[in-house]
HTML snippet that shows the backbone in 3Dmol.js (N, CA, C, O; Angstrom):
<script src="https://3Dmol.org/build/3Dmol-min.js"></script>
<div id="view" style="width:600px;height:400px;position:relative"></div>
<script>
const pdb = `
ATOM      1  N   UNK A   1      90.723  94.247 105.787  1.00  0.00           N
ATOM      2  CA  UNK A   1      90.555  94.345 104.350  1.00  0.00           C
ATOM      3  C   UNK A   1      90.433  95.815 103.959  1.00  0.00           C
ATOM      4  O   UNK A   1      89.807  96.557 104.716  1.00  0.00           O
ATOM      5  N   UNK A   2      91.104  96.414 102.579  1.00  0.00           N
ATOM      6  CA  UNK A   2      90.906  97.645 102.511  1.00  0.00           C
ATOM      7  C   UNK A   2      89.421  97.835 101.654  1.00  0.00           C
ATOM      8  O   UNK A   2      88.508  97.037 101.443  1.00  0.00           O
ATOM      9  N   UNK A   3      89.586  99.032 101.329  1.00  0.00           N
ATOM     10  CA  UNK A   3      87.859  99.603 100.787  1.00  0.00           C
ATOM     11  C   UNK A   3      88.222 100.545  99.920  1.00  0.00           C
ATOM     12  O   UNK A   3      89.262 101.195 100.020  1.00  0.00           O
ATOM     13  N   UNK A   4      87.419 100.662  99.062  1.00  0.00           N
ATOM     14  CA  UNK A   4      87.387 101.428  98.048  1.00  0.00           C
ATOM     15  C   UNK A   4      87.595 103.233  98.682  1.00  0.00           C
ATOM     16  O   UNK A   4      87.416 102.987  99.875  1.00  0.00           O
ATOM     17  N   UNK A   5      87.676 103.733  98.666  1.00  0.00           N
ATOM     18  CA  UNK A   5      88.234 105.020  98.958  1.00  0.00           C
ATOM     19  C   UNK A   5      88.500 105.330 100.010  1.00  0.00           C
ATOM     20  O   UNK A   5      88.002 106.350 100.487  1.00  0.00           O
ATOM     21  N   UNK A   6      89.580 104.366 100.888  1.00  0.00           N
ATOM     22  CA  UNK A   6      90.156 104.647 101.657  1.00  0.00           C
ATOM     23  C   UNK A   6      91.817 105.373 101.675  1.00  0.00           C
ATOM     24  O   UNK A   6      92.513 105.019 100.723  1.00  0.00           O
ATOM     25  N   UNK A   7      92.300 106.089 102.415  1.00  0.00           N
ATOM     26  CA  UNK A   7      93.382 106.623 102.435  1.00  0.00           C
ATOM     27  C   UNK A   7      94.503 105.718 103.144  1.00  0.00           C
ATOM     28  O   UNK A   7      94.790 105.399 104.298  1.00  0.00           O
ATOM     29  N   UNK A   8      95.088 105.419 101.580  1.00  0.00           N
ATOM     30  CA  UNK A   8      96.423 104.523 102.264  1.00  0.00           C
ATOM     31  C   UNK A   8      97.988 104.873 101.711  1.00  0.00           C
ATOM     32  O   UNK A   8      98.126 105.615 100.738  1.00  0.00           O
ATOM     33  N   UNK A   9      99.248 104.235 102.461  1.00  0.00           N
ATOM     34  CA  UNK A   9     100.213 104.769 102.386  1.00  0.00           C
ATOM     35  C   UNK A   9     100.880 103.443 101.305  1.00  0.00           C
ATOM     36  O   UNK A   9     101.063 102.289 101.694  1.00  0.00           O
ATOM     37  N   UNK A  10     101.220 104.037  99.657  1.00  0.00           N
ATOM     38  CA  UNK A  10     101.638 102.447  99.503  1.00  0.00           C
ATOM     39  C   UNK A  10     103.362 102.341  99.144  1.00  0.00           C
ATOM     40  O   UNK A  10     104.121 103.286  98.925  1.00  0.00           O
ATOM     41  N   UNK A  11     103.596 101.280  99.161  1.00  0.00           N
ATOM     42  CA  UNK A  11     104.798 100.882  99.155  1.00  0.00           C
ATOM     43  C   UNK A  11     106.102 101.412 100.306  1.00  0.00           C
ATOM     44  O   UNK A  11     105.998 101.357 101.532  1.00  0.00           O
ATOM     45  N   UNK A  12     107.363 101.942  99.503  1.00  0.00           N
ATOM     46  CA  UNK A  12     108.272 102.730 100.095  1.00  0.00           C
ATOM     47  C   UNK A  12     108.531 104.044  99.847  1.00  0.00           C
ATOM     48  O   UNK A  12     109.582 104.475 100.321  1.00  0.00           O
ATOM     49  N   UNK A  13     107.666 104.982  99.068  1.00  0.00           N
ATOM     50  CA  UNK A  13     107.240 106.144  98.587  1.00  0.00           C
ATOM     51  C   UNK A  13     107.022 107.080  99.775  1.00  0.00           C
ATOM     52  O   UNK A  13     107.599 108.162  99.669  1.00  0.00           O
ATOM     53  N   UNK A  14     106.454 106.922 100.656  1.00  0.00           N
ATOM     54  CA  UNK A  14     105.594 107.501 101.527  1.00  0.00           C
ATOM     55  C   UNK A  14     104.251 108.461 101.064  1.00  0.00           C
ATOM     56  O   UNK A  14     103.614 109.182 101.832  1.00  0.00           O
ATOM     57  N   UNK A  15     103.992 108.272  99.590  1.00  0.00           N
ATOM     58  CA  UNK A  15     102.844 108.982  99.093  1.00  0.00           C
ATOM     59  C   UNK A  15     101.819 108.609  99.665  1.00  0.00           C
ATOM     60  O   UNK A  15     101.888 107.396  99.864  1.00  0.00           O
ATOM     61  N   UNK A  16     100.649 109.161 100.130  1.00  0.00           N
ATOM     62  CA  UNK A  16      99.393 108.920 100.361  1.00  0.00           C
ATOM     63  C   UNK A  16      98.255 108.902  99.365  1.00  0.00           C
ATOM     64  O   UNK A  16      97.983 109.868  98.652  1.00  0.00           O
ATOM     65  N   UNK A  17      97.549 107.650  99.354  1.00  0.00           N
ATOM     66  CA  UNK A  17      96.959 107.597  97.854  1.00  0.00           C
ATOM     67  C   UNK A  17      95.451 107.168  98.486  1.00  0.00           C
ATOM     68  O   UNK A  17      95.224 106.703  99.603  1.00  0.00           O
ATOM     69  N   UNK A  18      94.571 107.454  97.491  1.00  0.00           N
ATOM     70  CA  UNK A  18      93.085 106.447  98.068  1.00  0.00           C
ATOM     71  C   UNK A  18      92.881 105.427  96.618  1.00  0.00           C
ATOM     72  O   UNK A  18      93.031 105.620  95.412  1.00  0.00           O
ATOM     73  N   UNK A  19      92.488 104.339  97.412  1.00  0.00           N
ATOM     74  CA  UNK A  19      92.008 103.130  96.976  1.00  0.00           C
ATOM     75  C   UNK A  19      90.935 103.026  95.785  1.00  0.00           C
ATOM     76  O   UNK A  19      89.772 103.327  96.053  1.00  0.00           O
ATOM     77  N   UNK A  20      91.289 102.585  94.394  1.00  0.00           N
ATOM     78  CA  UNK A  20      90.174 103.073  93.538  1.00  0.00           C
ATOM     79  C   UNK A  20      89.883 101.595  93.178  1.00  0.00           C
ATOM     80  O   UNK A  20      88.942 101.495  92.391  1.00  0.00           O
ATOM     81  N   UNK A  21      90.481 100.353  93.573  1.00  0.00           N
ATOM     82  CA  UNK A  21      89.680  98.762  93.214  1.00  0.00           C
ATOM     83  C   UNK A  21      90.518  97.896  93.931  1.00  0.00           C
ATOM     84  O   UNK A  21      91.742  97.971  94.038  1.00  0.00           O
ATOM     85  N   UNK A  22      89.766  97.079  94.406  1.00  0.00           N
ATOM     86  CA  UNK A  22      90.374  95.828  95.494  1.00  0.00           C
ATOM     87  C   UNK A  22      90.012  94.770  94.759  1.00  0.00           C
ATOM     88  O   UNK A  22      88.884  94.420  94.411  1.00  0.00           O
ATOM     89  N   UNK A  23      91.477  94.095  94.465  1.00  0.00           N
ATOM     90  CA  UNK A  23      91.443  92.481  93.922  1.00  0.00           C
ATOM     91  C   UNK A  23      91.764  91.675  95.110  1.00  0.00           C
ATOM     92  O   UNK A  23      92.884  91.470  95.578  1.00  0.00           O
ATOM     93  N   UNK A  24      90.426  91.169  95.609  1.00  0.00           N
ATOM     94  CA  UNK A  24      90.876  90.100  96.432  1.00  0.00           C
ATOM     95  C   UNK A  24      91.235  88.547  96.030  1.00  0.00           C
ATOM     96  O   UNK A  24      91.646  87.589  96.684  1.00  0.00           O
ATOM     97  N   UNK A  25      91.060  88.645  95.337  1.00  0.00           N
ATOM     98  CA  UNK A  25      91.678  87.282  94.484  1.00  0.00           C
ATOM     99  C   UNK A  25      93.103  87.755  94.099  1.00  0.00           C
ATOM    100  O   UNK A  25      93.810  86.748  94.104  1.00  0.00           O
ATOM    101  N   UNK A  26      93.683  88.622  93.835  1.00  0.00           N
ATOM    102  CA  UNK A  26      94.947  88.505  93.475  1.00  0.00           C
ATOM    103  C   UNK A  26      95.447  89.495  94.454  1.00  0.00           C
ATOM    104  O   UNK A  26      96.377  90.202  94.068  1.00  0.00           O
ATOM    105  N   UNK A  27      94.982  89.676  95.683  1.00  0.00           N
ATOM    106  CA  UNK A  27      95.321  90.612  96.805  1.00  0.00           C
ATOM    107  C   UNK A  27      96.335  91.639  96.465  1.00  0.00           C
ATOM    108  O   UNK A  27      97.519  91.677  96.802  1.00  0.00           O
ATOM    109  N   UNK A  28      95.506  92.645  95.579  1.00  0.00           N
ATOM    110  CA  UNK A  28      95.676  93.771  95.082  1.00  0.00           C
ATOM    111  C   UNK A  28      95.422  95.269  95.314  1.00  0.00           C
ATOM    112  O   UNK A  28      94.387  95.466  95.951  1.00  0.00           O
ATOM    113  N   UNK A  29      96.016  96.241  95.006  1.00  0.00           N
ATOM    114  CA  UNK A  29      94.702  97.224  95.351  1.00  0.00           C
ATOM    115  C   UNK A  29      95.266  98.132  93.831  1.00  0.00           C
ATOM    116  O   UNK A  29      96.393  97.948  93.370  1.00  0.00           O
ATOM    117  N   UNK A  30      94.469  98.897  93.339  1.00  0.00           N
ATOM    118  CA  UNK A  30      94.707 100.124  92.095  1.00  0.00           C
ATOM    119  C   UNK A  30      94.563 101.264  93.444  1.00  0.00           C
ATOM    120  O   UNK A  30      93.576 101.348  94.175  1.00  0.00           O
ATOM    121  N   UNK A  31      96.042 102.243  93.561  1.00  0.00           N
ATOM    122  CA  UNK A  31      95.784 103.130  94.115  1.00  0.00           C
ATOM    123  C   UNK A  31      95.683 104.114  93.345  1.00  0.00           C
ATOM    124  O   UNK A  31      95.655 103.885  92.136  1.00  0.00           O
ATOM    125  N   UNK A  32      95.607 105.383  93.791  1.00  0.00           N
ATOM    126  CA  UNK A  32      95.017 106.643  92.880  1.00  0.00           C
ATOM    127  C   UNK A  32      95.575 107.972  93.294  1.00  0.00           C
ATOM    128  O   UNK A  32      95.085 108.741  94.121  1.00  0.00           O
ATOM    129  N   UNK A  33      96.657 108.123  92.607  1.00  0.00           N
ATOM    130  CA  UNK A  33      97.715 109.331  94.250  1.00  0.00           C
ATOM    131  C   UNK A  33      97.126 110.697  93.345  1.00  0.00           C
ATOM    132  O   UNK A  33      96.566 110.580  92.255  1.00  0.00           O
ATOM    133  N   UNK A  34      97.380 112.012  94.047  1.00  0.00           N
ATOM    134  CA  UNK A  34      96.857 113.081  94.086  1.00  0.00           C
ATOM    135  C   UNK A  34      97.037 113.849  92.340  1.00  0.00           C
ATOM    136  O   UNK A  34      96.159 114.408  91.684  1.00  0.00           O
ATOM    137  N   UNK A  35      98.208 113.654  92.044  1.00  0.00           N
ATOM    138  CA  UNK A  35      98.355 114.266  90.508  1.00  0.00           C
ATOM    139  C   UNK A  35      98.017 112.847  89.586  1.00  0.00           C
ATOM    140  O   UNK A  35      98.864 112.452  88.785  1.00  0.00           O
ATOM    141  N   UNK A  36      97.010 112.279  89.721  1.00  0.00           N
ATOM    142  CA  UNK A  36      96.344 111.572  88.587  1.00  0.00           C
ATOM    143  C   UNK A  36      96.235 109.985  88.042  1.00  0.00           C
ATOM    144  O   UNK A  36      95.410 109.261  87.485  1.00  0.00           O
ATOM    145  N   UNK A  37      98.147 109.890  88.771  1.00  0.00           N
ATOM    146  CA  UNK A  37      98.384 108.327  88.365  1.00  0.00           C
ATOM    147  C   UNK A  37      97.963 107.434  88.729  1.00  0.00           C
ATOM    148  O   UNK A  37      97.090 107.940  89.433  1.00  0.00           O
ATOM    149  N   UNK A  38      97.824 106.249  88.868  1.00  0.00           N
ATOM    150  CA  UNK A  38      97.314 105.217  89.148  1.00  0.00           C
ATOM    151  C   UNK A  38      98.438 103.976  89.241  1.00  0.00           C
ATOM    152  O   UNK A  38      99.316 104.049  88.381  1.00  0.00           O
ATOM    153  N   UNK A  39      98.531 102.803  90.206  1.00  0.00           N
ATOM    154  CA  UNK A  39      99.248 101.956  90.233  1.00  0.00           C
ATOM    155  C   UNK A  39      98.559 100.642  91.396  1.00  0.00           C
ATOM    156  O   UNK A  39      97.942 100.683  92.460  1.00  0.00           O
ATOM    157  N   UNK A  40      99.081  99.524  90.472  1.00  0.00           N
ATOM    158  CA  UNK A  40      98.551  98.370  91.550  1.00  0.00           C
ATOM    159  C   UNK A  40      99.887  97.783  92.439  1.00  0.00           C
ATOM    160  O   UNK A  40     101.084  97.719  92.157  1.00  0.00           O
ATOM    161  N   UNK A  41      99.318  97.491  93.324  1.00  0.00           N
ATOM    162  CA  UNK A  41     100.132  96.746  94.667  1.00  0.00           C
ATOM    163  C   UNK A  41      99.609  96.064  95.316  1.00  0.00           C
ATOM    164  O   UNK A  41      98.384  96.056  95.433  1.00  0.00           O
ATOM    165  N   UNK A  42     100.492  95.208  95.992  1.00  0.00           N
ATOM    166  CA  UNK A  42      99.646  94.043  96.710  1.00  0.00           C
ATOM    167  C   UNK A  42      99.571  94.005  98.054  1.00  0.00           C
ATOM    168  O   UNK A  42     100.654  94.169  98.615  1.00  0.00           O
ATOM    169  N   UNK A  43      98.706  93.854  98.693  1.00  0.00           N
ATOM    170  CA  UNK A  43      98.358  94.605  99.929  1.00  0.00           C
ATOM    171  C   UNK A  43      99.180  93.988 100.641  1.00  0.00           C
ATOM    172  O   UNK A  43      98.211  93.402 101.121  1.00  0.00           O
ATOM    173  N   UNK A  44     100.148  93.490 101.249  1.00  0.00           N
ATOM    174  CA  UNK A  44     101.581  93.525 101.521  1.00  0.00           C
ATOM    175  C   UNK A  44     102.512  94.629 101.830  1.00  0.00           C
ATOM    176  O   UNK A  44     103.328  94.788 102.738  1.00  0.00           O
ATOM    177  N   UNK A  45     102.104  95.456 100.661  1.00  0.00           N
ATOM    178  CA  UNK A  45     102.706  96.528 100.480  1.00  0.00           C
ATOM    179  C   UNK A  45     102.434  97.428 100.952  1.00  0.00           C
ATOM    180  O   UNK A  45     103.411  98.117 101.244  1.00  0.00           O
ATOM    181  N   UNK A  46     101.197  97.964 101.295  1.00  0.00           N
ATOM    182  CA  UNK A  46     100.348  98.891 101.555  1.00  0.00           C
ATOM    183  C   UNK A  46      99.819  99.195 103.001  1.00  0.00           C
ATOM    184  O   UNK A  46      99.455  98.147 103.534  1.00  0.00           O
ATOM    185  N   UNK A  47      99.714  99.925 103.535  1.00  0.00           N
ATOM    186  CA  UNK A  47      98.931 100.663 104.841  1.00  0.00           C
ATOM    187  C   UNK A  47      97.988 101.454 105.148  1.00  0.00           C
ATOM    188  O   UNK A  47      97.650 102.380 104.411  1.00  0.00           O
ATOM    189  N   UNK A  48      97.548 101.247 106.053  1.00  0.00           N
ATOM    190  CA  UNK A  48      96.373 102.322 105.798  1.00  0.00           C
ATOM    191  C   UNK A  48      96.706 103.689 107.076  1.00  0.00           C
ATOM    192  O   UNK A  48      97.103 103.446 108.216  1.00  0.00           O
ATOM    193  N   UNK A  49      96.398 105.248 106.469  1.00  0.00           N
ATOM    194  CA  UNK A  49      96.686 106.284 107.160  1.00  0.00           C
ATOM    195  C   UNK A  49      95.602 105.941 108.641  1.00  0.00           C
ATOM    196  O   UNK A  49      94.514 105.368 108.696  1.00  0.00           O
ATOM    197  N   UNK A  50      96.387 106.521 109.645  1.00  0.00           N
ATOM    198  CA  UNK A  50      95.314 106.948 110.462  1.00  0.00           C
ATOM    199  C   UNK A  50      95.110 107.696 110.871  1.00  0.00           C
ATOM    200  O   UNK A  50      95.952 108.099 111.674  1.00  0.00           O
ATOM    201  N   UNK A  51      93.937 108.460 110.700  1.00  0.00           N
ATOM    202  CA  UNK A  51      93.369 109.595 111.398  1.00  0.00           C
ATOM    203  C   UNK A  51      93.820 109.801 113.111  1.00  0.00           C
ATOM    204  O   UNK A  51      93.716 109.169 114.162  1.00  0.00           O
ATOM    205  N   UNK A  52      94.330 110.992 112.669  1.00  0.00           N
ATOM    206  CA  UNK A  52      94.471 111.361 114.132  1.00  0.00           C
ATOM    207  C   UNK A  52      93.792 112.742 114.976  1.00  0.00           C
ATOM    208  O   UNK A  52      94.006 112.896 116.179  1.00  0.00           O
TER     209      UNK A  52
END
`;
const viewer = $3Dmol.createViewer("view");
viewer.addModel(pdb, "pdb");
viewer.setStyle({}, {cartoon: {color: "spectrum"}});
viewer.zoomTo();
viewer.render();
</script>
């Protein structure tokens, strides 16, 4: 399950965004990418970075 300010990769973008609200009822997430925007996706879509 993701978390609120975690660093994830969404869609086919390859942007890296962190997590600003998780709909688990409509298995969602609002990501939050670096210049400001905001967009929902459904965690399907989404990955999470990993620290290396």
């Amino acid at each position: 399950m993701f978390k609120k300010g975690e660093k994830v990769i969404a869609g086919f973008t390859e942007e890296i965004g962190i997590v600003a609200q998780v709909d688990k009822g409509h298995e969602q997430l609002e990501v939050e990418y670096p210049d400001g925007s905001y967009r929902v996706i459904g965690f399907s879509n989404v990955r999470r970075v990993e620290d290396k």
